[in-house]
Every structure is written in C-alpha cells, then in structure tokens.
VEXMIFI-672242 format. One line per 2 residues: for each residue z, x, y of N, C-alpha, C. Coordinates in steps of 0.2 Angstrom, whole numbers, plus 5000, padded with zeros to 4 digits. Last residue first. Layout:
BEGIN
Z:X:Y:Z:X:Y:Z:X:Y  ... .
END
This chain:
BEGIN
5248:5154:5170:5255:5150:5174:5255:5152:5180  5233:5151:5165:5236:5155:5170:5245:5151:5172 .
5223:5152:5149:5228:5149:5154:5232:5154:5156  5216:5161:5142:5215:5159:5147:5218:5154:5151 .
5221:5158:5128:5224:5164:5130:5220:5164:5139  5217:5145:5127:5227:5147:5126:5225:5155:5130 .
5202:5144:5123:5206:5140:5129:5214:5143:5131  5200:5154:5113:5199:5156:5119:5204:5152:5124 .
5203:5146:5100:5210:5151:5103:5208:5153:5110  5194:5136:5095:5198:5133:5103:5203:5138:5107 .
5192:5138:5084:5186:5136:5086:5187:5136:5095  5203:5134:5076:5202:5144:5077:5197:5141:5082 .
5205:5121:5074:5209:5124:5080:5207:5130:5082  5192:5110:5075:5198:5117:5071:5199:5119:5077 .
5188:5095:5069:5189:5100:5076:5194:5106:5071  5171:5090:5062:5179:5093:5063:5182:5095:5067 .
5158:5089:5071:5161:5091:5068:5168:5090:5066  5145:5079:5077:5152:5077:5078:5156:5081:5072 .
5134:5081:5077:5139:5085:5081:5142:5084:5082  5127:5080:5057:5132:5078:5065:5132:5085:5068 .
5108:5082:5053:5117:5085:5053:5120:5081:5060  5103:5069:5047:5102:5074:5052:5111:5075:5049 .
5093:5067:5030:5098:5066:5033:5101:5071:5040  5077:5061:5033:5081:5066:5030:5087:5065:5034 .
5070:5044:5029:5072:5049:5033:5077:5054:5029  5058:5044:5014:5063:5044:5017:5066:5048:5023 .
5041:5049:5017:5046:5051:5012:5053:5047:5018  5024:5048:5013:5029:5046:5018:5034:5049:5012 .
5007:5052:5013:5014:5054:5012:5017:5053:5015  4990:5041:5011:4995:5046:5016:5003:5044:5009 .
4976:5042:5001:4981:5039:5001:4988:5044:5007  4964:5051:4996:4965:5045:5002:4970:5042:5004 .
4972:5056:4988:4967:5053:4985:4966:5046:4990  4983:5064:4998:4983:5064:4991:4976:5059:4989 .
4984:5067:5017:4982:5063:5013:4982:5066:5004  4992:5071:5031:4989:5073:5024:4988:5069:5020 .
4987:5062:5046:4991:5061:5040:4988:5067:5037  4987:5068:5061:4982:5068:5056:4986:5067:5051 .
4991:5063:5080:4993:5063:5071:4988:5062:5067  4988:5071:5091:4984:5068:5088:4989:5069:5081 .
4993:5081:5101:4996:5074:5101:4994:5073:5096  4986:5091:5102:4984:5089:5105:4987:5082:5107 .
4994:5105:5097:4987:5105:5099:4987:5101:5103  5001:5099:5087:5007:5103:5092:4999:5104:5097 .
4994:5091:5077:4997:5088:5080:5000:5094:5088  4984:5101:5072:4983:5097:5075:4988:5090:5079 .
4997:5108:5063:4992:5110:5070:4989:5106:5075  5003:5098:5057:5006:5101:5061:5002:5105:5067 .
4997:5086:5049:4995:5092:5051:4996:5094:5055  5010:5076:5039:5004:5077:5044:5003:5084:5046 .
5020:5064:5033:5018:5070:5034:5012:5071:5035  5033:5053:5040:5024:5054:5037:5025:5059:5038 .
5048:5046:5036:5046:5052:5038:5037:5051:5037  5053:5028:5042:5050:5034:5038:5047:5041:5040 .
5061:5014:5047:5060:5022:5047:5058:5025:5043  5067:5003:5047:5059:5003:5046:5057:5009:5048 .
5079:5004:5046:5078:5000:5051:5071:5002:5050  5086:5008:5033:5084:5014:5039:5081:5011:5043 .
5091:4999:5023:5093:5004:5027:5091:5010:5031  5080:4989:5024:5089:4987:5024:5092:4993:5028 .
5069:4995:5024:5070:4990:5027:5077:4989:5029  5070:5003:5012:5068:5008:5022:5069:5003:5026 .
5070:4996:5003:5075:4998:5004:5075:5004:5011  5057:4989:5004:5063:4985:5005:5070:4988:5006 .
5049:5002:5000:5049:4996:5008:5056:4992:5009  5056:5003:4987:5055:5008:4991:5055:5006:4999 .
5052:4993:4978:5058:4994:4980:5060:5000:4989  5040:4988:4981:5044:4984:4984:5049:4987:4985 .
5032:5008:4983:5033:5000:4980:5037:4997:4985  5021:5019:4983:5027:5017:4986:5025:5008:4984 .
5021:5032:4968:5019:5026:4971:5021:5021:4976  5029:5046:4969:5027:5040:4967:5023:5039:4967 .
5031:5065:4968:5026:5057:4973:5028:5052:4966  5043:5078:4969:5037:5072:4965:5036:5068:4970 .
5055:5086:4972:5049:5087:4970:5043:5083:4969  5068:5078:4970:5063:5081:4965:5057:5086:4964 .
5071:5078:4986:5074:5080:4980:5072:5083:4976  5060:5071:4990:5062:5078:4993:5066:5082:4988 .
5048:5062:4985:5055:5063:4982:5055:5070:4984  5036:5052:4992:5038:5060:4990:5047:5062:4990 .
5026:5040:4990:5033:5043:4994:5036:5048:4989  5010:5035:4997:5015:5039:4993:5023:5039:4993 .
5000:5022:5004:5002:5025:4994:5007:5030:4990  4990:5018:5014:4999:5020:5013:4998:5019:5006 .
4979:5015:5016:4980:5022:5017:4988:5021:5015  4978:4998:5017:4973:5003:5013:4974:5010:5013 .
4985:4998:5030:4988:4997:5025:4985:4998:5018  4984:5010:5041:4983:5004:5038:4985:5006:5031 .
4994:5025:5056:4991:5021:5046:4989:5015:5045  4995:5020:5067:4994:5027:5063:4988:5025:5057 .
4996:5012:5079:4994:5010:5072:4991:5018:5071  5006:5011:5094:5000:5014:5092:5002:5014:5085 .
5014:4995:5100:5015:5003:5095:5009:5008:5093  5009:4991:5116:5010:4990:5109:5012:4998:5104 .
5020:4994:5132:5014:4996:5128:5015:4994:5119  5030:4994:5138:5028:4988:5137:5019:4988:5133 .
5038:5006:5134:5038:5001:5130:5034:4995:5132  5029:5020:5135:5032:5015:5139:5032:5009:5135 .
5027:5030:5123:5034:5031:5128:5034:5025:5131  5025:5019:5108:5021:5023:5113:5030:5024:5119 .
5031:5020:5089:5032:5018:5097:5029:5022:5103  5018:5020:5077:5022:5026:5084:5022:5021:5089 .
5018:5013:5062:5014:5013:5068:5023:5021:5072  5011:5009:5046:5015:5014:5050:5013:5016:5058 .
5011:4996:5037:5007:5000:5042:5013:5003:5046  5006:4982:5025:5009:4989:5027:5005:4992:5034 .
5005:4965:5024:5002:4970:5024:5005:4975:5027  5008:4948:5018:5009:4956:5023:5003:4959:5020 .
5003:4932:5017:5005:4939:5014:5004:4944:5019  5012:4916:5025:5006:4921:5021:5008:4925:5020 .
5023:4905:5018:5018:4910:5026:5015:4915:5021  5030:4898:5009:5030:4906:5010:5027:4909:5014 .
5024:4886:5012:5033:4885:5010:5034:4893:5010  5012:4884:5018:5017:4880:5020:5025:4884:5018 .
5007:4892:5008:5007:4896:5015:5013:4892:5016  5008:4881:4995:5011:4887:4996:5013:4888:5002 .
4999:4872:5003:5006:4870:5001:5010:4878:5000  4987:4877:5002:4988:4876:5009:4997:4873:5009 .
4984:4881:4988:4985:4887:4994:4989:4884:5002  4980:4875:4978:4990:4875:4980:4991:4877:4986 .
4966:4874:4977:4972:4866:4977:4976:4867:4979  4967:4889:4970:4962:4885:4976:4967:4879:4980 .
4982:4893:4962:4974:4889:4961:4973:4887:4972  4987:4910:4965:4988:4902:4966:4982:4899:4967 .
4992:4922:4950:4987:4917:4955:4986:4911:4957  5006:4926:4953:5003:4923:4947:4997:4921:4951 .
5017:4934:4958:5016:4936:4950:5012:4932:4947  5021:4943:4975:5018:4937:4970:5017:4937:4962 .
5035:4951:4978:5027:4952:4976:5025:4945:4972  5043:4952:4994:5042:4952:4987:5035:4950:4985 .
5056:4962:5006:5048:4959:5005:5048:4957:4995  5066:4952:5016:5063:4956:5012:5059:4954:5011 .
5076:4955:5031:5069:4952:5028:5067:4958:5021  5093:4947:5035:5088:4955:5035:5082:4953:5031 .
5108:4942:5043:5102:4942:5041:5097:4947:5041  5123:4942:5044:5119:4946:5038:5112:4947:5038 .
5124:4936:5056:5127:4941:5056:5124:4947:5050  5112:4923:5055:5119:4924:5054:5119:4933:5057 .
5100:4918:5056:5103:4914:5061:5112:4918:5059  5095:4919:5041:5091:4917:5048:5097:4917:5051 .
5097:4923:5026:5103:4922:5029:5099:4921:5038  5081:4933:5027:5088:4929:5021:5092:4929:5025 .
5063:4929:5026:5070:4930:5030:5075:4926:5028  5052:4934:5017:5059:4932:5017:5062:4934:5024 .
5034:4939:5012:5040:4942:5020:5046:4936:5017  5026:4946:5000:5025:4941:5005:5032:4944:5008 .
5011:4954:4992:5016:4952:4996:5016:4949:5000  5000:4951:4977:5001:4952:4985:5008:4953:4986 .
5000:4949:4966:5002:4957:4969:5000:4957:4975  4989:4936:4962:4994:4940:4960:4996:4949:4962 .
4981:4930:4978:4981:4931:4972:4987:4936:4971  4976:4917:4987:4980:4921:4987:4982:4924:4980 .
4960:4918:4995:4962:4916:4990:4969:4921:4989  4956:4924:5009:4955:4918:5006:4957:4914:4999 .
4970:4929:5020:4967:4930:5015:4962:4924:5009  4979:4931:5032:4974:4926:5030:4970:4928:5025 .
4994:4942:5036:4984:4941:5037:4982:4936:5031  5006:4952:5046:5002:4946:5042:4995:4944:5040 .
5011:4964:5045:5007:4962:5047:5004:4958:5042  5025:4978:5046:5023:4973:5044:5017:4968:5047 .
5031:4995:5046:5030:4989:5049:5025:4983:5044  5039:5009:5049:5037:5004:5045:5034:4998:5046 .
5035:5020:5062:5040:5014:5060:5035:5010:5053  5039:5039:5058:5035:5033:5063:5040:5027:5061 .
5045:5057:5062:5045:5049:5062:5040:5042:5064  5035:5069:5051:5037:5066:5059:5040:5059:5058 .
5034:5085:5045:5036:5077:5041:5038:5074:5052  5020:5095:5043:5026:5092:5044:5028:5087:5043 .
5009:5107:5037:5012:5100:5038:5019:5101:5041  5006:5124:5034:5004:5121:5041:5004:5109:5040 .
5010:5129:5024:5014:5130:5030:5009:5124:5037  5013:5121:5009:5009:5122:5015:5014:5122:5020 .
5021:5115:4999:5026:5121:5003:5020:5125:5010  5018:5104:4991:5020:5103:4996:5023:5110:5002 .
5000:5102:4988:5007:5108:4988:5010:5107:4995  4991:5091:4979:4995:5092:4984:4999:5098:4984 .
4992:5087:4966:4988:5092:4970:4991:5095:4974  5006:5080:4953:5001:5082:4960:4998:5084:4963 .
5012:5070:4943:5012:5077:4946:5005:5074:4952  5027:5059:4945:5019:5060:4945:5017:5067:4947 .
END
C-alpha cells in the first residue's frame, strides 16, 4: 500500500510495547468483530487465537452465542510501568491501531488477524510502535506517528546475539600473557 508517511524521518523511532487484548459488551454482535480461543487449555501447547466473525448474529442468538464464544476483543498497545504492581499504561486504543510496516519492503498494510495472531504465537505480544523520538527523550511521553489517524506498529526487529562464535584469533592475547 503506498504511503505519506516517510519512513526515513529523522526525528521517529520504533519502541517496544505489548500487544494486548480487551473484552467489551457490545449491543449487537455483528460481522468483523473479533473474538479470543484458547487452544489446547491446560497443556504444554496452549496459546490463544484470535478470529473474525463472518456473519451477523440475530438479536435471539446473542445470549447463546456470548455463552459458547465470550464476547469480542479489542486491540490495544499498552507499556509495562517499572513497578509491577502497577497496571500497564494503555498507549493506543483500539480505534488508533491500523498499521504494520513491512521493514523489508518498505510498505504499510492493514494490521489484520494474521498479523496479531502471529505477534501472538511468536513474539509473546510484542510489537515495535513508532513514535516521536523527541518528544519522547524530552519527557517520557509516547507520541505515536500516526498515518490517517491510525498508529505504525511493525514486528520486533531481530537483536544481534552476544552469544558469538568462539574463535580462537579473538583469544591470542590470553597465551602470550602466561607466566611459567
């Protein structure tokens, strides 16, 4: 999808938040919500996904449905606060989350099921957001960049290890420093 946006601004950055999820009571449950699964409960395998509704539930079914599906999510990027008995500070709501920017390609999406579900399995609910770097080294204060109202997330980036190779030319100092 082309874009406004230029990603080579020097003044963003990409920071860690968490993916997260939040229930909510909606009065009619219609086509393109989401909903939560937990697969395999109680095992070694267990992990939740999310999926999309494909049809609107008559008035009549709503209280049968919730029964067998619990109600629908909602998106939201929140910051672990430093004392954990503290709740997560909510960055984003779920009306502002809309991007995810292909670092590879160059490109924005639209962040979808596939997208959450697979920050879910494999990154333990981790996403990069991008933000204004000024305002943040300034005062703390996360400012998303925003596209048509909508905030930029992207996959985390891969950290380099310290856990390198060992080489031996890396270690000639130690041999010539021993003493008999």
């Amino acid at each position: 999808m082309a874009t406004q946006f230029d990603m080579k601004n020097d003044d963003v950055m990409w920071i860690e938040v968490n993916l997260k999820t939040s229930f909510y009571q909606p009065e009619k449950l219609e086509k393109g919500m989401w909903f939560m699964n937990s697969l395999y409960p109680g095992t070694d395998r267990e992990y939740v996904e999310l999926w999309e509704l494909e049809v609107d539930v008559p008035d009549d079914g709503y209280d049968e449905f919730v029964s067998l599906c619990g109600y629908p999510v909602q998106l939201l990027f929140t910051m672990e606060m430093q004392n954990p008995d503290e709740p997560d500070d909510i960055i984003v709501f779920s009306e502002n989350i809309g991007w995810v920017y292909d670092t590879e390609n160059e490109t924005m999406d639209v962040i979808d099921l596939k997208f959450v579900n697979n920050v879910i399995a494999h990154y333990g609910g981790k996403v990069f957001l991008l933000i204004d770097e000024f305002l943040y080294d300034d005062d703390g204060e996360v400012v998303p960049e925003m596209e048509n109202d909508l905030v930029i997330a992207t996959y985390p980036f891969e950290e380099e290890s310290d856990d390198e190779e060992y080489h031996e030319d890396d270690y000639e100092w130690y041999d010539d420093d021993i003493v008999d």
